[in-house]
Residue, then its C-alpha position, 0 to 999 in steps of 0.5 A: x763698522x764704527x763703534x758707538x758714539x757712547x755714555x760720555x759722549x752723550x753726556x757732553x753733548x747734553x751738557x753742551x746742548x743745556x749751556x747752548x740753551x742758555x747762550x741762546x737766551x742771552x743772545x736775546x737779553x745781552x744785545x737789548x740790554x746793550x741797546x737800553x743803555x746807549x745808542x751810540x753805533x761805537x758804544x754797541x760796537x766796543x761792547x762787542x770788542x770787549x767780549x772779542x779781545x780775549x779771542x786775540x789777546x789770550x787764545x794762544x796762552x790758553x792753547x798752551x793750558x789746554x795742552x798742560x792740563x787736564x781739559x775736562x777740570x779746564x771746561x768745568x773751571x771756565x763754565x763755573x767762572x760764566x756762571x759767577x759772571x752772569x748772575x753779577x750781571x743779573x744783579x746789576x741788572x736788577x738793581x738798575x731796572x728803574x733807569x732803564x727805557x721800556x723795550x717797546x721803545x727802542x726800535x725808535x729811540x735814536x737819541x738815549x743819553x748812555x748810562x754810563x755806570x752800567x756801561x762800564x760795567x758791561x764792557x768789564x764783564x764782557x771782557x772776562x767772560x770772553x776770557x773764560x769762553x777762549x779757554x772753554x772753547x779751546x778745551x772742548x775742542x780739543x777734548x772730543x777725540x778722547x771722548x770719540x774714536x778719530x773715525x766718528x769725529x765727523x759724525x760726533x762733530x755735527x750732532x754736536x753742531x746740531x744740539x748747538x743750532x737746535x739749542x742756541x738759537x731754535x730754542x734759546x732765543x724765543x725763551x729769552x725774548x718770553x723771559x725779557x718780556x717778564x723783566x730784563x734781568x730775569x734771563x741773565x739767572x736763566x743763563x747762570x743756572x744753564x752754565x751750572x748744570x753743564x758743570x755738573x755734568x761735565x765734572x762727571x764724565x769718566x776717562x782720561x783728558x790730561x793731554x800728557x799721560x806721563x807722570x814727570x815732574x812739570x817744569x815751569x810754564x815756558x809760554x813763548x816756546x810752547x807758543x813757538x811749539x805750536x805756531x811753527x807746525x801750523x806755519x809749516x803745514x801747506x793746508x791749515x795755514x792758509x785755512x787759518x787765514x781764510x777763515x780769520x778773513x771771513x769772520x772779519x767780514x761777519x763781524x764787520x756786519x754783526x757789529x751794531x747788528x741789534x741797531x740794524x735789527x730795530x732802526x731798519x728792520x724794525x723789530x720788536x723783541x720777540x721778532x728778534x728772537x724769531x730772526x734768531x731761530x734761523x741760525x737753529x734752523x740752518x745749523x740744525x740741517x747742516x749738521x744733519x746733512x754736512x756729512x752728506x754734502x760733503x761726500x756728495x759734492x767733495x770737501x772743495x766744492x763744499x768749502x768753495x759754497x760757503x765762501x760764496x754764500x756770505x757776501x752774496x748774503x750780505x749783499x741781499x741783506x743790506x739791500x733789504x728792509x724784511x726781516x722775513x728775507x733776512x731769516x731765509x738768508x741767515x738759515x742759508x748762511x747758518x748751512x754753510x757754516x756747519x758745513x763748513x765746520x764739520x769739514x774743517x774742524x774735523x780735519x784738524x781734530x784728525x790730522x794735528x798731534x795730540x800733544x800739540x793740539x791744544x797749542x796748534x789749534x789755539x794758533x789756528x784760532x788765533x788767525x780764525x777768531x783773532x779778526x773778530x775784534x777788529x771787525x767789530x771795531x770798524x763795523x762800529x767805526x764805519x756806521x759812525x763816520x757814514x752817519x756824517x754824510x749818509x743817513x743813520x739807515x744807510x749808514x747801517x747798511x753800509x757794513x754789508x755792502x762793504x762785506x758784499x765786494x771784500x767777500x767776493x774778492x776772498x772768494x775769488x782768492x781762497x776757493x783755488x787753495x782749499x781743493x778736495x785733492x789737498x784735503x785728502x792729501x793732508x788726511x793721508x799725510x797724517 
């Protein structure tokens, strides 16, 4: 029997759960203040870029901080940062209200002049707070398996996954839409005020997440072989490698979508504030199934299959959205979507946390990130440079459905290439190896 998933476990998890509430806010409040500033599909998507660069230009240094220091000071540390961060937006945000158009306006308004103080200022601050979260992301990832034993990683990871959905984008995103309604800045305090909480709590967690427990002297940071360090394990290692490279692929072709998505939300589906809060609760919804029932699938169907659905799952997704003007059918599609990509995390990040060594976790899962989480940016960039280049032959609205036509055929084809080389035999082959 396994033991309890304990105290610091669920200290984490409520710290998690409360900055997830609100990121789930401020999923609501960022896209629409980005949108009251310009209207421009390159400008809404550079914001994105801005926010994503980090996750190309400095994963692989913080992968190895997280391997030199101690992982839970790192968390507090990034999620105090997060916060400073966002109470400046709010503030600016206040100070700026006056020169900024009604929300009620936006689902027609194609032609705002951009406000370009404010701009600048979002792009600078999105920029670093995308430095702070690549840090933060990395940390936490590689701090559960010293808070839970290897044999309840799965169990742990999808309850986490679970308070995330359930938090983020259940809760967080009708909260936000409530409190933007009441004015624009106010859910950028809510925001700060979430991040601070987290960092009272995990500054509490008690234990040891110093990944070298010995007490010699440290040398200077060599960052180019300790990169090189963890680099060369994940090329080496026939599984992950390619894994690496298949989810990097996949998340370019989300992004590729996700890149003017709030233009999309407004200009075709035609949604008000509290409609787009509502579309997303059905990332919560699917998420929150999936990291219930990801275990069950999993063993069920076997790690392939499972990993096999979700690469089919987005494109045939994309397709149907970009074909539709509902958003109701959007919200079904996106809880299915949001299903499949718990189930694949459950799977996927479990077997990293299980299989890489601790003293090279940080550093091998931060290149991992670097393949998975480093085609986001790029994404972004030419989902916001394909909408503007298609509006000069094509409609303002098909030139917004045309990311996901685009996504629809590239993920079908990824489909086709990557299902044969995550087989179940080569999941389990890896675990035993390990």
């Amino acid at each position: 029997m396994s033991r309890p998933l304990g105290a610091s476990y669920w200290k984490l998890w409520t710290a998690t759960a409360i900055s997830n509430l609100g990121d789930g806010v401020s999923m609501v409040a960022y896209p629409w203040l980005a949108s009251a500033v310009t209207r421009s599909p390159m400008l809404i998507a550079a914001a994105g870029f801005a926010s994503r660069l980090p996750w190309l230009v400095f994963t692989l240094h913080a992968g190895v901080l997280t391997d030199r220091f101690d992982r839970r000071k790192l968390i507090v540390g990034m999620d105090f940062m997060r916060g400073c961060l966002t109470v400046c937006v709010g503030a600016i945000v206040f100070l700026n209200r006056a020169s900024l158009p009604s929300l009620d306006e936006l689902t027609s308004l194609t032609d705002l002049e951009t406000n370009w103080p404010l701009y600048l200022i979002l792009l600078v601050t999105a920029f670093l707070f995308g430095l702070a979260e690549v840090l933060r992301d990395n940390s936490a990832q590689t701090l559960m398996p010293s808070v839970v034993d290897k044999e309840n990683l799965e169990t742990a990871n999808s309850r986490m996954w679970s308070a995330e959905s359930l938090t983020n984008s259940f809760i967080g995103p009708p909260v936000g839409s409530l409190l933007i309604g009441v004015a624009i800045f106010v859910p950028f305090f809510f925001d700060a005020a979430s991040f601070f909480i987290a960092v009272a709590l995990i500054a509490t967690l008690k234990g040891s997440f110093k990944p070298v427990s010995d007490d010699k002297p440290r040398e200077k940071i060599n960052f180019k072989s300790q990169i090189k360090e963890g680099f060369t394990w994940l090329w080496a290692h026939p599984l992950l490698r390619p894994m690496a490279i298949i989810l990097g692929s996949m998340n370019g072709l989300g992004t590729l979508v996700g890149a003017v998505y709030i233009l999309f939300a407004q200009e075709v589906l035609h949604t008000s504030v509290f409609t787009f809060a509502v579309l997303g609760t059905a990332g919560a919804v699917g998420g929150t199934v999936g990291g219930l029932l990801a275990p069950k699938v999993s063993a069920k169907l076997g790690s392939g299959p499972s990993l096999a659905l979700a690469l089919a799952a987005f494109p045939i997704g994309a397709l149907i959205i970009g074909l539709t003007s509902s958003w109701q059918v959007v919200w079904v599609l996106t809880v299915v979507e949001s299903f499949v990509a718990v189930l694949w995390n459950t799977i996927t990040v479990s077997l990293r946390q299980s299989i890489i060594p601790t003293h090279l976790l940080g550093r091998v899962n931060s290149v991992y990130r670097f393949f998975a989480w480093g085609s986001i940016p790029i994404g972004m960039g030419l989902g916001g440079g394909l909408v503007a280049v298609m509006t000069h032959f094509v409609s303002r609205e098909s030139a917004l459905r045309s990311p996901y036509f685009v996504s629809a055929v590239l993920g079908l084809l990824l489909w086709a290439i990557a299902a044969p080389r995550l087989t179940t035999a080569k999941i389990e082959a890896a675990r035993t190896q390990s």
